[in-house]
C-alpha positions in Angstrom: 125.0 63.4 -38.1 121.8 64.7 -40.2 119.8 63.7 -37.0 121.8 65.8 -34.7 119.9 68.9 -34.9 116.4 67.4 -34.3 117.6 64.9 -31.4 118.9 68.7 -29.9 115.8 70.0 -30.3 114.5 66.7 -28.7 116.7 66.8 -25.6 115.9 71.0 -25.2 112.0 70.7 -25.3 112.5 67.2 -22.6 114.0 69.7 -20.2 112.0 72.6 -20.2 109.3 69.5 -19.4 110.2 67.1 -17.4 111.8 70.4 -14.9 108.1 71.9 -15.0 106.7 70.8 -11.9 103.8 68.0 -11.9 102.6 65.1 -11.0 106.1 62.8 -11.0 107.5 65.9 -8.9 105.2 65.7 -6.6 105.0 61.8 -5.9 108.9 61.8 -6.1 108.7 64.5 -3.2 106.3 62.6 -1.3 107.8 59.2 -1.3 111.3 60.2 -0.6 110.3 62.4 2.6 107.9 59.5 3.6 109.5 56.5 2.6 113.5 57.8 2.2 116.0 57.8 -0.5 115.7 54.3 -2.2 111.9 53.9 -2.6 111.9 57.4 -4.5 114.9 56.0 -6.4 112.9 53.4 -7.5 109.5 55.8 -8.0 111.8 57.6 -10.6 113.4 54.4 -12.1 109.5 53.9 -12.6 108.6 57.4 -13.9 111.4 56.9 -16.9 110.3 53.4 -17.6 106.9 55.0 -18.1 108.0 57.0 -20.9 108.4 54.0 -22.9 104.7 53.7 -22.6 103.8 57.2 -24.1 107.4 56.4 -27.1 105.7 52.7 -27.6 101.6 54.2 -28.4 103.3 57.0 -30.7 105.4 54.9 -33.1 102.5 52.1 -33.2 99.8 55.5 -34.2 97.7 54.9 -31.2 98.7 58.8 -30.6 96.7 59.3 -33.5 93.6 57.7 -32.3 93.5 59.1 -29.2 93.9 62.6 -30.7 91.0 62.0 -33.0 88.7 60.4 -31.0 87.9 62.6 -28.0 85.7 60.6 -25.7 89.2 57.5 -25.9 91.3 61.0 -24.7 88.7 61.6 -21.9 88.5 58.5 -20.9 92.1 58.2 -19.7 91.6 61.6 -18.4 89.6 60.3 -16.1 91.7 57.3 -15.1 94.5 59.7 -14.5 91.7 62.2 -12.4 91.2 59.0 -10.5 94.4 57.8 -9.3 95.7 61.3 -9.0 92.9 61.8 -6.6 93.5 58.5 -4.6 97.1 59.6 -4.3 96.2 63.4 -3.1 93.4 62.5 -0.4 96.2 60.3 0.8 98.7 62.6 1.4 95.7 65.6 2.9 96.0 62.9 5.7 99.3 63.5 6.8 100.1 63.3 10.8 102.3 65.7 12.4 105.8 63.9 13.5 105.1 61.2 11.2 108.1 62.1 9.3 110.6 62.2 12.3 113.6 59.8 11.4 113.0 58.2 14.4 109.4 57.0 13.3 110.0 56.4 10.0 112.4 54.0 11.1 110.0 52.1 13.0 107.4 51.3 10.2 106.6 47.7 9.9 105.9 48.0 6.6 107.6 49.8 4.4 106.9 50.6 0.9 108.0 47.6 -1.4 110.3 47.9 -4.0 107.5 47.0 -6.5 105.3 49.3 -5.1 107.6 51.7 -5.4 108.3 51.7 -8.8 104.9 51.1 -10.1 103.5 54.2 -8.5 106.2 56.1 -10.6 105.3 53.9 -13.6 101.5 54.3 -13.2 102.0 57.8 -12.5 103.5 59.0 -15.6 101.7 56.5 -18.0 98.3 58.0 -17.1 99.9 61.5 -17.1 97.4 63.1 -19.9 99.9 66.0 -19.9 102.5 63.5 -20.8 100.5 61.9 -23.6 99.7 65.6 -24.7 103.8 66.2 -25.2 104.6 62.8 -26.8 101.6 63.8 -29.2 103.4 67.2 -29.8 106.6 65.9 -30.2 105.8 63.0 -32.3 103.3 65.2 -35.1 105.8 68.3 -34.9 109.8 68.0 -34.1 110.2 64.8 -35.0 109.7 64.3 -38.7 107.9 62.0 -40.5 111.1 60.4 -42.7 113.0 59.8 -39.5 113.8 55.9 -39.7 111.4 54.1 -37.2 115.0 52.9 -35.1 116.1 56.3 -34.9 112.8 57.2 -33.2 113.1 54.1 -31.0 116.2 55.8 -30.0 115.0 59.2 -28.9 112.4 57.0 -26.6 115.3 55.6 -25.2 117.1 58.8 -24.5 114.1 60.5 -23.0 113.3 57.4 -20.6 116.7 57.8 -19.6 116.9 61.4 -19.1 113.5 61.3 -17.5 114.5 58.7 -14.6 118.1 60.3 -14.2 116.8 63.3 -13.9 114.2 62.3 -10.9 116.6 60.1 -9.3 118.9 63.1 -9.1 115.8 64.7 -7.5 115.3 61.8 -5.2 119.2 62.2 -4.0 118.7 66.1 -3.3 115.6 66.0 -1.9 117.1 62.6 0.7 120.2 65.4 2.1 120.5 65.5 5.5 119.2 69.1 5.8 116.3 68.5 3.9 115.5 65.8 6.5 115.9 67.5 9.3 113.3 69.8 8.0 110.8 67.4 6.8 111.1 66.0 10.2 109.5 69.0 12.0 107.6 70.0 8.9 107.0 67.1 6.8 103.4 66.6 7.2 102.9 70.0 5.6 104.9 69.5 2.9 102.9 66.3 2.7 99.8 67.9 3.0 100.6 71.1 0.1 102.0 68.1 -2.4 98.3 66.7 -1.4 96.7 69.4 -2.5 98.6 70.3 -5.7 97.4 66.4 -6.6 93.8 67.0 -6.3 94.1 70.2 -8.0 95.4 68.7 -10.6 92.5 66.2 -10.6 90.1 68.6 -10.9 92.1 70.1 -13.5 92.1 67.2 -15.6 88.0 67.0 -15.0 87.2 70.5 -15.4 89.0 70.2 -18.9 
């Protein structure tokens, strides 16, 4: 009962981020007009299983190396830059119609369930604004005489929360009248998401 209160304040400060719009929005957008319901099931199953990697670098104190040693920080800034702008220039190249049911349906290859998931995963664990909250949440609301298990237990809990939340994303964003629209539309909405990613990109350089 004595952790209550700080696991609250946990679970309140998760949800005012992980509802912020970002990076795992947009892929999770992206791959569940493109590729349909199940592959961005899995992209979120992915994005909550990369939490674990941001809970697993914070109770081992890599937080604390990367916070003090600033050219570590930029480094996966730069990674993240990277994949973010692979991702983005990707999407810019969206076709009109390519998101009608009726061609999606006729893609030889379809994105792998591996795939899938590790573009979620990879996603979030090179997420510098992730790493930034972890590092917040780690140094600040949680404190330091919470038992190491009980911390391994809020990583649990915001892994969870993360992928239930995206998956419950995933099963909105799949409806029937969002797909109707994506099929006339799609490539735009493609082609904004695109943008917002090498945005952020540049974001993350510029910084």
């Amino acid at each position: 009962m004595m952790y209550w209160q700080e696991f609250l304040t946990i679970a309140f400060v998760h949800l005012l981020a992980v509802a912020s719009p970002g990076p795992d929005f947009a892929i999770v957008l992206r791959h569940s007009v493109q590729f349909g319901w199940r592959a961005a099931m899995l992209t979120s199953i992915g994005i909550g299983t990369g939490i674990l990697l941001h809970v697993a670098y914070s109770l081992l104190g890599i937080a604390l190396i990367i916070k003090s040693t600033p050219w570590l920080f930029s480094l996966l800034s730069y990674a993240a830059a990277a994949y973010l702008l692979y991702i983005g220039v990707s999407a810019l190249r969206a076709k009109p119609g390519q998101y009608h049911p009726e061609k999606i349906q006729q893609q030889a290859k379809p994105m792998s369930a591996r795939k899938a998931f590790m573009v979620g995963f990879l996603t979030n664990g090179l997420n510098p604004k992730a790493t930034l909250f972890f590092l917040s949440l780690f140094a600040v609301v949680i404190s330091a005489d919470t038992p190491q298990t009980v911390k391994i237990a809020y990583g649990f809990y915001l892994a969870l929360a993360t992928g239930t939340w995206f998956c419950l994303l995933s099963w909105g964003l799949s409806s029937q009248a969002v797909r109707r629209f994506i099929g006339d539309q799609g490539h735009w909405v493609d082609r904004i998401m695109g943008l917002v990613l090498v945005l952020l990109a540049i974001q993350l350089v510029l910084r």
